[in-house]
N, C-alpha and C positions, 0 to 999 in steps of 0.2 A: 420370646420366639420372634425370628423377624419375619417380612411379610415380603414377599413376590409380587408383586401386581400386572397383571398380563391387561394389556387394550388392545383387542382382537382375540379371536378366536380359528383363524382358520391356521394355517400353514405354520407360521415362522412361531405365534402366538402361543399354540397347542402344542409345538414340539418343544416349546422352550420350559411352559411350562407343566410337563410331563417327565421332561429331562429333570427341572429341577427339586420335584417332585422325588422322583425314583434315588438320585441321588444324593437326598436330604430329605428325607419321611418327617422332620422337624419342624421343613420350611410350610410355613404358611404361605398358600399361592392362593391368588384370588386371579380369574379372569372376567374381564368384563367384554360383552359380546351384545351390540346393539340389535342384528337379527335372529333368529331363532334356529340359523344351520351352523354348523361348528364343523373344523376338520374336514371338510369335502374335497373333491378333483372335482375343481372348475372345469380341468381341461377335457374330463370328457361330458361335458355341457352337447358339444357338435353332435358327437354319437346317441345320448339322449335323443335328442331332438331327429336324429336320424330312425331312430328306431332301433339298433342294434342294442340298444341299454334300456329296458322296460321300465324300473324303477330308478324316480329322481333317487332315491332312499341308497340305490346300491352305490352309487355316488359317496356318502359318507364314509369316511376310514373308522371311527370310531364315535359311537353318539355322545351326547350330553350326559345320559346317564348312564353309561360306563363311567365318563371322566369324574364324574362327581363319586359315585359308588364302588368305585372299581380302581381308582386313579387317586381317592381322595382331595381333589380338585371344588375347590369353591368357583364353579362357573355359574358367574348371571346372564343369561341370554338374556335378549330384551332389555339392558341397560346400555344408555351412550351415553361416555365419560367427555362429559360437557368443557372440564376444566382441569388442568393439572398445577399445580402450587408447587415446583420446587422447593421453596422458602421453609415451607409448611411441610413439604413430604406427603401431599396428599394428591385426589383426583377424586372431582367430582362426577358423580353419573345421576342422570335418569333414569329411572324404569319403573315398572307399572306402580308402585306404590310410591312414586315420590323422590326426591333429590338422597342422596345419601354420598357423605363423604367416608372414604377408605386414605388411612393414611399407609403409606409404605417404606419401605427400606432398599429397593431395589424395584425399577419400574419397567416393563420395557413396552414401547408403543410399535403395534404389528397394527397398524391402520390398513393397510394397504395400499389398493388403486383404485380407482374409479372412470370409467370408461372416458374415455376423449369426448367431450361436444364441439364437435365441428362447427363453421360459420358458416350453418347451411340454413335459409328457412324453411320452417316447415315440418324442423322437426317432435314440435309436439302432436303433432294429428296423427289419429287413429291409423292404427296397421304400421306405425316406425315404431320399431326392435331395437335394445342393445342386448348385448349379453357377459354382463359383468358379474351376474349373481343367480343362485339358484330360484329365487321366482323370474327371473329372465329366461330360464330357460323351461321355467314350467308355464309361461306365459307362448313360449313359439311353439312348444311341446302340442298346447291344447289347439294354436291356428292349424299348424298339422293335421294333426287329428280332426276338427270339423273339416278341412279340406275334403280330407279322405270320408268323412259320412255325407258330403255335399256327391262327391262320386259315386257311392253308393247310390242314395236316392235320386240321384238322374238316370241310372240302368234303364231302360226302357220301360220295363215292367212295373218302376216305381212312379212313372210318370213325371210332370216337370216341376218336382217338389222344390228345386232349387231356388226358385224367386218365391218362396217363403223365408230361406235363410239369410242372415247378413250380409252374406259377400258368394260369389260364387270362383271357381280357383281360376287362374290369373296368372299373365305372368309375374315375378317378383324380383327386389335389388338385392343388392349387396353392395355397400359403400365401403370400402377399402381391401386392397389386395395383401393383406398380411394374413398370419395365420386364422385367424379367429374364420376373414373372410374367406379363405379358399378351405378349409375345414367346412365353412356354414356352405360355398356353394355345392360339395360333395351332397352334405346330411339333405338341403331342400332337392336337387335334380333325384334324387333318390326315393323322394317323396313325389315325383314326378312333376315337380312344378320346372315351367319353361324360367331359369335364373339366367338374369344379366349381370354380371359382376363390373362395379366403376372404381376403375384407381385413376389418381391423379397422376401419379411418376408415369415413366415410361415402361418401366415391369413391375410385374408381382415378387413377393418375395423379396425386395431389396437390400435385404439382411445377407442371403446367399449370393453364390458368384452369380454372374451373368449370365454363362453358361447352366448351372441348373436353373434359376430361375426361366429362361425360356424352354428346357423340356419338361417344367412342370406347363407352364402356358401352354405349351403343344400340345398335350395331355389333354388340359382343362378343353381346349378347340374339341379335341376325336370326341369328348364327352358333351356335347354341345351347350358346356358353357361361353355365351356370348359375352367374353370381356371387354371394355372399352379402357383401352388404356390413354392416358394422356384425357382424363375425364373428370374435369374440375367441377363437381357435383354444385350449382348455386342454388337450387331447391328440391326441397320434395312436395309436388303441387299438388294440390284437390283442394277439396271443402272441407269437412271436419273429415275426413278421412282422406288416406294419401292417394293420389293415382296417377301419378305421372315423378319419376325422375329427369329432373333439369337439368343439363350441361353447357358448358359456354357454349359445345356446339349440336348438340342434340335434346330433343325432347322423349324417352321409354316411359308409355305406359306400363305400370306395374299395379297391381293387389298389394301388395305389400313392402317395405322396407327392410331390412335388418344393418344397420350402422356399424358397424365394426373398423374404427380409425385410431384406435393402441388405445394408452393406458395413459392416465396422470397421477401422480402419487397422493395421495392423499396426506398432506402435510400441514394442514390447519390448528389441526390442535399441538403439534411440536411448535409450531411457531409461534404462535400465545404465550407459548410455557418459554420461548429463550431459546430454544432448540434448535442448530445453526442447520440451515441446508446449503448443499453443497453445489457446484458450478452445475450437477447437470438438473438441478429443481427438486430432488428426493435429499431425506436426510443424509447428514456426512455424520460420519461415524469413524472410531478410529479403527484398526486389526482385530477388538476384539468386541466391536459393536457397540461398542460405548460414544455417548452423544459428548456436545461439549458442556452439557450438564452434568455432574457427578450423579452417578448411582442413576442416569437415565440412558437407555441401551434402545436402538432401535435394529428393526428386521424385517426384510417380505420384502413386497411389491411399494413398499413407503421410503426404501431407503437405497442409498445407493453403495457401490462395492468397488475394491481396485481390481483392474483388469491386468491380468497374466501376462498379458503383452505387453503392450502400452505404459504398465506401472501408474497409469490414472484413473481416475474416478470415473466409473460408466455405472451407467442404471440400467439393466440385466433383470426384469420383474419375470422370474420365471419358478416352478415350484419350487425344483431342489435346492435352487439357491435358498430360497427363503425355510426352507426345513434343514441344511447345515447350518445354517444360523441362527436359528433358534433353537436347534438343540444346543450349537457352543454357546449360547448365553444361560443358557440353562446348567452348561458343567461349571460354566464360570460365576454364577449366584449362588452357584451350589459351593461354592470355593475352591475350584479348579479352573484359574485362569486358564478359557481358549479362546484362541483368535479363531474367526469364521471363516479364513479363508477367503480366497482372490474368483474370480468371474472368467471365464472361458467365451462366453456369449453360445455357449453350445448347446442347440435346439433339434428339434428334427417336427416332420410334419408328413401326414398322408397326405395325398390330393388321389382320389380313386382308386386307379390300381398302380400309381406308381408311391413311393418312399425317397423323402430325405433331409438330407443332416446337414448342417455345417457346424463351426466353433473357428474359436479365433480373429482374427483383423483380417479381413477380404478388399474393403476397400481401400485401392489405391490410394487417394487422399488421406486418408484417417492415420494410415500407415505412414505415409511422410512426415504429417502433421507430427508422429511420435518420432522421429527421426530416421525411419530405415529407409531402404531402396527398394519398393516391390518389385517382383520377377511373377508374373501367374501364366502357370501353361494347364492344360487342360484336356484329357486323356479320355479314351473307351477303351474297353477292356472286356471279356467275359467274366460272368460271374461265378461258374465251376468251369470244370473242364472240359474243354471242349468237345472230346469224345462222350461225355455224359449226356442222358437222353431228356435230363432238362436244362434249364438255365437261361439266362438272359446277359443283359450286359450292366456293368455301371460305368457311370461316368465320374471322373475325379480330378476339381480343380484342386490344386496347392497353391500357394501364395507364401515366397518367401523373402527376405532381405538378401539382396542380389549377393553384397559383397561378402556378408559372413555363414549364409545359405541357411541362418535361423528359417523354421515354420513359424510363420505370420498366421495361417489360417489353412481352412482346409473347407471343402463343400462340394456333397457327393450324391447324385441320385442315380433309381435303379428301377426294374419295375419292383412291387411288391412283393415282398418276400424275398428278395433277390442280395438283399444284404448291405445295403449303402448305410444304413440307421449302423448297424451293428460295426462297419469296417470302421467306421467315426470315430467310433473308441480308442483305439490306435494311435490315430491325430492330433484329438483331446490329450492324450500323455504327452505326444509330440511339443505340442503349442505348450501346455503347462509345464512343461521341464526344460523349456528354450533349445530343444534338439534341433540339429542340424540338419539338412537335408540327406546329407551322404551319412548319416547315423543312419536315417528312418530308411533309407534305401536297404538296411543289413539286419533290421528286424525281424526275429524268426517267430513268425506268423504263422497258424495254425494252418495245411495243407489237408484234405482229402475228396477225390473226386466230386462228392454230390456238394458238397460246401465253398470249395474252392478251386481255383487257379493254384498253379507249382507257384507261380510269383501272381500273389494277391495283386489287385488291380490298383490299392494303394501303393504297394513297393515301385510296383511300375510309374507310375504319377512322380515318385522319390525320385528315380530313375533321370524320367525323360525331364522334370524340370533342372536336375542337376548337371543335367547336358548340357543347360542354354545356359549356364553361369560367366 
């Protein structure tokens, strides 16, 4: 019987070896899993913490004892595979009873990511957050919550119980403007704490165009989050606990911290073992996820993937990448060679009551760098029609290579509910099948009053940027 050996357990890890599972009831799979959550959506960690998601638990896709009873799955929670021995075909782990070696036939390492440590000091003192894992977010979950019974027991009637407790609420940070952080400043203003949000660049959102990036900022302003942009964080200052955010040129008292500055791939134990990474710092792998070790395959938020555009290596740490790719490594240990497929960078994000998306190469530069010509125009539009008695509008940059009018990219926002997440899709084919602009301009798009425009707001975008050619 051969052996599977899965390292990690969430996304890329669980689908892979579930896939190979299902598709080979023969295969012996073992997973090793150093904490004790398996299979979870990280990404709604924000709404947790927000309130709108009561249980961390509902979070889980599928528990530990399904996968083991249900799935036939040898998962160890509670072991971290210390060591892997190509040579040998083995990997060593820890866990509560002791070292134990597992030898294997097929390995694949779903390490993931691990939150960015910025060069800030200060960030070990009480009340600074990340939020890379589920005790991270049962850790801001519970500051929440005492917040909220600090407000209770100052009612008048309760008297001034508050300087009995630790901390009284406060205003609080947020240290980088990507998703994590304008997600986290939603879920805390929500919880009624006064949030300051600090990015370094000059916008939020960097990833999308310019244009949506500043109607999410406007946004964030009417909801009185206080951004500082251009805010090169040098401490987080107090005593053993934090109370002030440092900048090159301001000092914000806060209550608390929450860090959120991306992701680093966790690539230490590949590297041990010989396991080549690639120019952007995550493993390289080749079409079908295989390392430059035989019979060692990596996937998730550890490894990096070719992008649709560009035809080069980018590291994209986002779910579904990481669960199409562990499920093709799984048809492919199963003995059905799949490649896992190319990277779009195609995201979307709430900020309050507005929605959006982008995919594709947005930036001018990056897009040179790969040899095209950008062209970006950028459009409004309604979102139904306009005799309909609701609706709103979206906005739609396109980005394309001037000369042969390929889609380079696309990025779209609207208020809520209004359909910018959902028009994206469109795009996403667009960008991934290398369409033209005057193609996507002839797209027969789904029309009817409470839904739509006659000419969706994306066809129009096809339109007016294949005017300016």
């Amino acid at each position: 019987m051969s052996t599977f050996v899965v390292v990690g357990g969430d996304a890329a890890g669980m689908s892979a070896a579930s896939k190979a599972k299902r598709d080979d009831p023969n295969l012996d799979v073992v997973v090793f899993e150093k904490g004790e959550w398996v299979s979870y959506g990280a990404c709604g960690l924000p709404y947790y913490i927000k309130g709108e998601i009561q249980s961390l638990e509902s979070l889980v896709s599928v528990t530990p004892e399904e996968f083991r009873e249900e799935r036939d799955i040898d998962l160890r929670t509670g072991h971290e595979v210390v060591e892997v021995d190509p040579e040998k075909q083995t990997v060593t782990a820890r866990g509560p009873d002791g070292e134990i070696v597992q030898p294997y036939d097929s390995l694949l390492l779903a390490t993931g990511a691990a939150a960015v440590t910025p060069p800030i000091d200060g960030l070990d003192r009480e009340g600074v957050f990340t939020l890379g894992s589920m005790s991270d977010g049962a850790d801001l979950r519970e500051y929440v919550s005492r917040a909220r019974l600090e407000d209770e027991l100052m009612q008048p009637d309760r008297g001034p119980a508050c300087q009995f407790l630790e901390t009284c609420r406060g205003p609080v940070g947020v240290v980088g403007g990507g998703y994590i952080g304008v997600e986290m400043a939603e879920a805390l203003a929500a919880n009624d704490f006064e949030v300051h949000l600090f990015q370094r660049g000059d916008r939020i959102l960097k990833s999308f165009s310019e244009a949506t990036s500043q109607s999410v900022l406007d946004h964030l302003g009417e909801q009185d989050i206080a951004v500082h942009l251009g805010a090169s964080v040098k401490e987080l200052a107090g005593g053993d606990r934090v109370e002030a955010v440092v900048t090159t040129d301001e000092r914000v008292p806060v209550d608390m911290v929450l860090v959120g500055t991306g992701v680093d791939p966790r690539t230490d134990l590949a590297e041990d073992a010989g396991v080549e990474l690639g120019e952007t710092g995550a493993i390289a792998t080749d079409a079908y996820r295989e390392t430059n070790v035989p019979d060692v395959y990596a996937a998730g938020d550890c490894a990096e993937a070719t992008h649709v555009v560009t035809g080069e290596p980018a590291y994209v740490p986002l779910a579904l990448t990481a669960n199409r790719h562990g499920r093709a490594i799984g048809k492919t240990v199963a003995g059905l060679p799949t490649e896992g497929g190319g990277v779009a960078g195609t995201a979307a994000i709430k900020a309050f009551e507005v929605e959006a998306a982008r995919t594709g190469v947005l930036n001018h530069a990056e897009a040179r760098e790969a040899g095209f010509e950008p062209l970006t125009e950028t459009i409004t539009a309604k979102s139904r029609a306009g005799y309909y008695p609701e609706g709103g509008t979206v906005q739609v940059t396109l980005t394309i290579d001037e000369p042969s009018g390929r889609i380079l990219g696309g990025s779209l926002v609207s208020e809520y509910g209004e359909g910018a997440v959902h028009r994206s899709h469109a795009l996403v084919g667009a960008v991934t099948e290398g369409v033209a602009v005057d193609e996507l301009s002839n797209y027969d798009l789904a029309y009817a009053p409470p839904f739509n425009t006659t000419w969706d707001p994306v066809l129009t975008a096809a339109k007016v940027v294949d005017g300016q050619r």
